[in-house]
C-alpha positions as CSV (number, residue, x, y, z in Angstrom):
1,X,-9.4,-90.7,-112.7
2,X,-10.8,-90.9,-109.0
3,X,-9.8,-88.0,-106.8
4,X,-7.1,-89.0,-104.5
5,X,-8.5,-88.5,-101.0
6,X,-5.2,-87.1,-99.7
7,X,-5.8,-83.8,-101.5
8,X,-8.7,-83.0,-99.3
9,X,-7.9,-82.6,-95.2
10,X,-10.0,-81.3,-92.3
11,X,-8.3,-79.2,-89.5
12,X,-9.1,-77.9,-87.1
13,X,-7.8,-74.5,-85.9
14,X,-7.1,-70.7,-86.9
15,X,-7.1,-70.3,-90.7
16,X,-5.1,-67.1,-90.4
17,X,-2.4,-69.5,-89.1
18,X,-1.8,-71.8,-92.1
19,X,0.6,-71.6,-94.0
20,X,-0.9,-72.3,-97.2
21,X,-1.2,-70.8,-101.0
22,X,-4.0,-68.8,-100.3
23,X,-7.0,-68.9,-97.5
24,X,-10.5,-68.1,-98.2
25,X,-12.5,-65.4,-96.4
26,X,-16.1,-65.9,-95.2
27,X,-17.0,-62.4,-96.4
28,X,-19.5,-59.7,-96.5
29,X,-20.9,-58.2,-99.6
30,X,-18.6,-55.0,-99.1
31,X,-15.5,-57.2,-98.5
32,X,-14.3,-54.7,-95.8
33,X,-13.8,-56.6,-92.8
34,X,-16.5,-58.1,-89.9
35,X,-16.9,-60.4,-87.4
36,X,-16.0,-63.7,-87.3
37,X,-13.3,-65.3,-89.8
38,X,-13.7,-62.2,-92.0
39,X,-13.0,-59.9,-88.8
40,X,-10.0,-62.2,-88.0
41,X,-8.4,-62.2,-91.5
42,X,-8.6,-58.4,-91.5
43,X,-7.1,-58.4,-88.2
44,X,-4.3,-61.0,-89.2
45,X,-3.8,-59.4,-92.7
46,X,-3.0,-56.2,-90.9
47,X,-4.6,-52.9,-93.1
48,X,-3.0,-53.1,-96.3
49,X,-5.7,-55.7,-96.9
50,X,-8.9,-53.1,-96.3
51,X,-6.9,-50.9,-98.6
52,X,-7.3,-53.6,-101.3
53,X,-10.6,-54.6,-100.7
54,X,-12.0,-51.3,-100.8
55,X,-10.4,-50.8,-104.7
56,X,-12.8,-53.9,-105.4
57,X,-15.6,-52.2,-104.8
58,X,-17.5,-55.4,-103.4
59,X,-18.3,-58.7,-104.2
60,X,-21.7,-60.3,-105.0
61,X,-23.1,-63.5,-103.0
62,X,-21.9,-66.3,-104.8
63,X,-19.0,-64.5,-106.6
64,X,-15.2,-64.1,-105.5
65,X,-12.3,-61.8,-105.5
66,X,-8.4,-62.3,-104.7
67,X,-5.8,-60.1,-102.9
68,X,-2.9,-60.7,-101.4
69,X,-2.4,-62.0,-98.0
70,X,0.1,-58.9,-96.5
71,X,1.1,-60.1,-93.0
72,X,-1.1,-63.7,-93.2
73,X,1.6,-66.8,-93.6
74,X,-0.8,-67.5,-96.9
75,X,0.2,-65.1,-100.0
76,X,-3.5,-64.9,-101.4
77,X,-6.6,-64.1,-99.6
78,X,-9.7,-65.4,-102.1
79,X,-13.0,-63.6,-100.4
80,X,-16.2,-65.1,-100.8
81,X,-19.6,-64.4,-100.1
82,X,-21.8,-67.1,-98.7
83,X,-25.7,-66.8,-98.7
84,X,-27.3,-65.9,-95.5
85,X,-30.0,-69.5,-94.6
86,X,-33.2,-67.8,-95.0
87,X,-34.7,-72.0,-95.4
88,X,-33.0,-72.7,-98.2
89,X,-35.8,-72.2,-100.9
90,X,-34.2,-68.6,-102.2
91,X,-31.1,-70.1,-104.0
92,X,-29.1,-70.8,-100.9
93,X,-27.7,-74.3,-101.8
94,X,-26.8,-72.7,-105.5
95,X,-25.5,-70.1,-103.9
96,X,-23.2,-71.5,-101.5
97,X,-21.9,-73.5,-104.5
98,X,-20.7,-70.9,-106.4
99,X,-18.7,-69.8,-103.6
100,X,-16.7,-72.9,-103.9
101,X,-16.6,-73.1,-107.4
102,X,-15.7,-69.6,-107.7
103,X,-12.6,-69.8,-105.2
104,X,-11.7,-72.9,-107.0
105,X,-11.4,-71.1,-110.2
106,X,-9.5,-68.2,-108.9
107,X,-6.9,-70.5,-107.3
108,X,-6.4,-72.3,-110.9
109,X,-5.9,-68.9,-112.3
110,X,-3.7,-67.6,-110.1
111,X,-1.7,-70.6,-110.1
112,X,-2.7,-71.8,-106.2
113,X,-1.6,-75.3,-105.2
114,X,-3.0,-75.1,-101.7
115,X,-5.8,-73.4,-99.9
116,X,-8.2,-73.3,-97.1
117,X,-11.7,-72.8,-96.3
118,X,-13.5,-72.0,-93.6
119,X,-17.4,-73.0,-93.2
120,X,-18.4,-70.8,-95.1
121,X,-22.1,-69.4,-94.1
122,X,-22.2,-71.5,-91.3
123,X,-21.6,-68.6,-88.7
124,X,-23.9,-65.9,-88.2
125,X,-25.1,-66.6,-91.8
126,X,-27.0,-69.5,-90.2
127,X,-26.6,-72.0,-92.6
128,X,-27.3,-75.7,-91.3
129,X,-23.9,-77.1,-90.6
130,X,-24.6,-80.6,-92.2
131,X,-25.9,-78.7,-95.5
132,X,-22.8,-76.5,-96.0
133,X,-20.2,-79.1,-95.6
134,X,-21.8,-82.0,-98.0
135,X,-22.2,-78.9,-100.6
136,X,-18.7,-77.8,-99.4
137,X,-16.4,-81.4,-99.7
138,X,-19.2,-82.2,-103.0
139,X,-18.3,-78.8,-104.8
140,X,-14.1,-79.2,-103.5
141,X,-14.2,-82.9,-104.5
142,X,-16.3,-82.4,-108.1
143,X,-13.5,-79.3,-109.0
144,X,-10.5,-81.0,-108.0
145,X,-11.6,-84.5,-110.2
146,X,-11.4,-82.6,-112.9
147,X,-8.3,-80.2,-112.1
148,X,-5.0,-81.3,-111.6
149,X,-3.2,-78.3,-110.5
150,X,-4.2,-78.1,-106.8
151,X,-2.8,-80.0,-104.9
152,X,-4.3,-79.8,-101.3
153,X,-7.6,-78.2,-100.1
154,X,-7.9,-77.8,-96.3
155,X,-11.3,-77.3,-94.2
156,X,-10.9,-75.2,-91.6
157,X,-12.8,-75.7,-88.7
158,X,-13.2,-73.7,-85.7
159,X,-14.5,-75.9,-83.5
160,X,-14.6,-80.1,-83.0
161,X,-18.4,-80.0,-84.4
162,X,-17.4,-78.6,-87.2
163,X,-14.7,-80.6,-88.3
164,X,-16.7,-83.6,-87.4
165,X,-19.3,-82.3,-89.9
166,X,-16.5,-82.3,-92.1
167,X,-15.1,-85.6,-91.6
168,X,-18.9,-87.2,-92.1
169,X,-19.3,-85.3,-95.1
170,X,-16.3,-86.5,-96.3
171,X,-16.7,-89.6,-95.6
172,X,-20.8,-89.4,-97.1
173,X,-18.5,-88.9,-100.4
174,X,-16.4,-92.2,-100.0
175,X,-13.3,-89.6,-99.3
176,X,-11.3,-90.6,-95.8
177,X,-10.0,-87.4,-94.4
């Protein structure tokens, strides 16, 4: 069954605004808070969320973790850790894959109808903007043809480049956003 391009939507704005199932986090290996969207979260999320995230004890590039969302509108926070670009020949594309995938999987199991993601790597990570977001709608798109349960997956962006990144990517896959 084709993927009903409704489920997928670009916005752009302040993630720790929406009020969605859960929102993704941009993270840092040691999950603890940063600059950027992670820094932003944290600050939004208010410091029951540090508490969490220091019980977890990390997160490996590629991998994700859950917590709650505390004082965010969103009940779940799924953090991620994106690949810094180092030219994309050590792993970075695979990498940044499994970030989406990974969220994806946690958002099944913990029964998520709606999320967000922000560009993920794209900040001081460095990844090339048009790279992240055709592996970041391809990933989104590919999980949610085969998986029912969510029902809406919003890119964040922070900026009009970014969401028109999105919207090409998007549009690269035959998906209007």
């Amino acid at each position: 069954m084709p993927l009903d391009a409704q489920r997928l939507k670009v916005d752009q704005g302040d993630i720790t605004r929406l009020a969605v199932d859960a929102i993704v986090n941009a993270a840092n290996s040691s999950l603890l808070g940063g600059g950027g969207v992670d820094g932003a979260i944290h600050r939004a999320a208010g410091p029951e969320l540090l508490e969490e995230c220091r019980r977890l004890n990390g997160c490996p590039t590629g991998e994700a973790r859950i917590t709650r969302g505390y004082r965010l509108p969103a009940r779940y926070v799924i953090h991620t850790v994106g690949p810094v670009w180092q030219g994309g020949r050590r792993g970075e594309p695979e990498l940044l894959a499994a970030c989406y995938r990974n969220s994806l999987r946690l958002a099944v199991e913990h029964g998520i109808r709606t999320l967000a993601f922000p560009a993920i790597s794209c900040g001081v990570y460095g990844y090339p903007l048009a790279a992240a977001t055709a592996i970041a709608t391809r990933e989104t798109a590919a999980f949610l043809e085969a998986e029912p349960s969510i029902a809406q997956v919003t890119f964040v962006a922070f900026s009009p480049e970014i969401a028109q990144a999105y919207k090409q990517a998007l549009a690269a896959l035959g998906l209007a956003s």
